[in-house]
GUGUZA-757466 format. One record per residue (C-alpha): residue number from 1; residue in one letter; x, y, z. Coordinates in steps of 0.001 Angstrom, whole numbers, plus 500000, padded with zeros to 6 digits. Example, Ala and Ser with C-alpha at 12.3 -4.5 7.8 and 13.67 -1.06 7.14 Angstrom:
REM residues 2
1;a;512300;495500;507800
2;s;513670;498940;507140
//
This chain:
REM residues 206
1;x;519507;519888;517408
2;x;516774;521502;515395
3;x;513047;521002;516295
4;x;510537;520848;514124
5;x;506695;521352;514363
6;x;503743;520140;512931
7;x;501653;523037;511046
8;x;497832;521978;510044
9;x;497682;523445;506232
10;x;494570;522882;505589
11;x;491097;521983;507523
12;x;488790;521377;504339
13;x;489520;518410;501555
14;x;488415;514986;502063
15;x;486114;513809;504685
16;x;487648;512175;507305
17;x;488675;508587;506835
18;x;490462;505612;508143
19;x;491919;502876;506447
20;x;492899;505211;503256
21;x;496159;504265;501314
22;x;497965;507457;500047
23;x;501647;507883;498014
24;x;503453;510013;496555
25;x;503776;511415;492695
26;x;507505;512705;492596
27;x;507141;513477;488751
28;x;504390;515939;489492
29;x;504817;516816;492879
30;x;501714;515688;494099
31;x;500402;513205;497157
32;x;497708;510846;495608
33;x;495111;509333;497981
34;x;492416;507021;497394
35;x;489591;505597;499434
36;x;489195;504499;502819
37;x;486121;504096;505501
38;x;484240;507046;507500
39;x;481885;505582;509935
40;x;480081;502297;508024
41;x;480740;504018;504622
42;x;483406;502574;502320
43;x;484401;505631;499799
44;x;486007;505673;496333
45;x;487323;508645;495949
46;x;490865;510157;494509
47;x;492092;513295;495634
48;x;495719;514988;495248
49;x;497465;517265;497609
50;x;500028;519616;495855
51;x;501078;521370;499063
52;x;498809;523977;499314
53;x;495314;522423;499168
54;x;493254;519552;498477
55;x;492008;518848;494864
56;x;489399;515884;494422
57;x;490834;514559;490743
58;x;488771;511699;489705
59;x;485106;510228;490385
60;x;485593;507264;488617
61;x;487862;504494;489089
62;x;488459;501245;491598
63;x;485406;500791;493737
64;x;485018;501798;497129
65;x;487696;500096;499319
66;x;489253;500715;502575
67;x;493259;498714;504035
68;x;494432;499181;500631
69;x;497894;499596;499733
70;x;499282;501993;497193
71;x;502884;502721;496562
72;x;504364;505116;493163
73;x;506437;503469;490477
74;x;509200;506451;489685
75;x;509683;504118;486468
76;x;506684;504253;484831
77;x;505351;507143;486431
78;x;502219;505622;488239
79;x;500825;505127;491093
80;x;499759;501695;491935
81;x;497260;500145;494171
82;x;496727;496990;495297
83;x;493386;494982;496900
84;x;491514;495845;500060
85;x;488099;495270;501449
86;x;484757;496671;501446
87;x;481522;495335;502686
88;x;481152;492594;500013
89;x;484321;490631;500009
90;x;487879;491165;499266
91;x;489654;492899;496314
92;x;492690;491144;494037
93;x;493024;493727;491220
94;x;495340;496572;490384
95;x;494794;499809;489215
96;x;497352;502299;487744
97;x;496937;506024;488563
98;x;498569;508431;485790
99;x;497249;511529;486803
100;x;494050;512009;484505
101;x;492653;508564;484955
102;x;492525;505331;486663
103;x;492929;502520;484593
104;x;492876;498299;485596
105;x;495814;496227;484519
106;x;495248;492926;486060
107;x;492804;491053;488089
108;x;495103;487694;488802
109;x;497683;487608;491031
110;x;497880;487733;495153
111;x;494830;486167;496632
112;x;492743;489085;497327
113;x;493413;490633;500540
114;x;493171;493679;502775
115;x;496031;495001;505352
116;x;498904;494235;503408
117;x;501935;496223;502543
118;x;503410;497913;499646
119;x;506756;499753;498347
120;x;508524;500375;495288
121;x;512015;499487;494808
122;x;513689;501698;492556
123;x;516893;499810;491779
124;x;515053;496852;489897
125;x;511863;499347;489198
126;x;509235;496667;490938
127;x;506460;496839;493450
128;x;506937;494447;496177
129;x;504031;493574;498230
130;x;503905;491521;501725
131;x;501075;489780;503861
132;x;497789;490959;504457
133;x;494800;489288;505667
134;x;491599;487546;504404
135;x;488684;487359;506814
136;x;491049;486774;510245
137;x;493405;484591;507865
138;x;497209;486626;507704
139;x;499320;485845;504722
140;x;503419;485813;504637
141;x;503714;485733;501206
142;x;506261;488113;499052
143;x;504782;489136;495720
144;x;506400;491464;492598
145;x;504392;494004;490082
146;x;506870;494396;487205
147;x;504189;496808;485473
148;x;502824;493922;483278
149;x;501963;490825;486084
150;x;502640;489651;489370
151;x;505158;487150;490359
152;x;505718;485351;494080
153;x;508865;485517;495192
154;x;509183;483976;498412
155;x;507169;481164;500207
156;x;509512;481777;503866
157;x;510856;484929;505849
158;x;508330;487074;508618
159;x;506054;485233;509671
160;x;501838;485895;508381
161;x;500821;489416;509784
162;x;499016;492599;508568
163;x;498832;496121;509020
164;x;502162;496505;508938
165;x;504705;498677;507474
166;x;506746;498828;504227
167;x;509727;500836;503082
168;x;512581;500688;499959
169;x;515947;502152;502096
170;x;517649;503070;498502
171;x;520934;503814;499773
172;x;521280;500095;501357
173;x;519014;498559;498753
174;x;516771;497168;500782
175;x;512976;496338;501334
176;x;512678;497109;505140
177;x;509482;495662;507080
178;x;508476;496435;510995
179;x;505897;495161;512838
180;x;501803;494471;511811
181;x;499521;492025;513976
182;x;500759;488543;513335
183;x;499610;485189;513732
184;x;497087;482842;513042
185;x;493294;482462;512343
186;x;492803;481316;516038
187;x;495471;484121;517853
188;x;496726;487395;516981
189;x;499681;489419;518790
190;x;501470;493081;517967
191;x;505053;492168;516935
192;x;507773;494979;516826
193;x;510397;492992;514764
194;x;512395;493747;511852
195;x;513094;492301;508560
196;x;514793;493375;505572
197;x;514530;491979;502386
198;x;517434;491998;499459
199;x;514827;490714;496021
200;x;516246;487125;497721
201;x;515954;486980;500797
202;x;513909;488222;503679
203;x;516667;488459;506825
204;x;515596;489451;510353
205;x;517625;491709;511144
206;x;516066;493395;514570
//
């Protein structure tokens, strides 16, 4: 069986950060990332990693934000991000990136949030979005971006978490979810379970 290594590319680009949401451009080969927190210091900045180094490509855009969520719509050839938090409040709106500029499309939608979870699903060409948080509030709500408005989809399936993970498994055509901190306001606890979801139904499948 083959191992492979990690290799550091590059030691200069953007400041170190936590809480950033990065995805990837396949139509011009390019990882987008956007935002995030370095000590008390929420940043707003995009930058785009072609392989070989770090290129900052935009100073204006979504204000500074950090437990974002950004996933790439192969469709419309975006990339798409989604709420977060910064030191005064929450964010609800969405931004599209197209590679020269960001540009708002909506401010309605899921409640604003931070934490939550993002990934595209290329067979019916929609973000889906689960959970989050709002202060120490989790949400288990299932939203869709269509690339003109958000819909809710499902009220039932894992139960209210955040920071956890999102996937689109194309070959089985499913959303797949693991893990997150879940809960309520008064009591939070790591989960490691698994749920997929099929655009109607979330099943728990691990």
């Amino acid at each position: 069986m083959a191992h492979f290594l990690w290799t550091q590319k590059q030691d200069i680009g953007p400041v170190g950060r936590r809480d950033v949401a990065i995805a990837f451009d396949t139509a011009r080969g390019r990882a987008v990332l956007f935002g995030g927190q370095t000590g008390s210091k929420i940043i707003d900045d995009t930058w785009e990693w072609d392989g070989n180094e770090w290129v900052q490509a935009a100073d204006m855009g979504p204000a500074g934000r950090c437990a974002h969520a950004m996933a790439y719509d192969t469709n419309r050839k975006r990339t798409i991000l989604y709420g977060g938090a910064s030191g005064s409040g929450f964010f609800g709106d969405t931004w599209e990136w197209d590679g020269n500029e960001w540009i708002q499309v909506a401010d309605t939608g899921p409640e604003a949030r931070c934490n939550h979870a993002v990934a595209f699903d290329t067979k019916r060409r929609r973000i889906v979005l689960f959970g989050g948080q709002r202060n120490k509030i989790p949400f288990g709500d299932t939203w869709v971006w269509d690339g003109s408005e958000w819909t809710q989809e499902q009220d039932s399936g894992p139960s209210s978490r955040a920071a956890h993970a999102l996937a689109y498994d194309s070959e089985r055509d499913r959303i797949v979810l693991f893990g997150g901190l879940a809960g309520t306001e008064f009591e939070w606890k790591l989960v490691n379970d698994t749920w997929e979801y099929d655009s109607a139904r979330w099943i728990h499948v691990a």
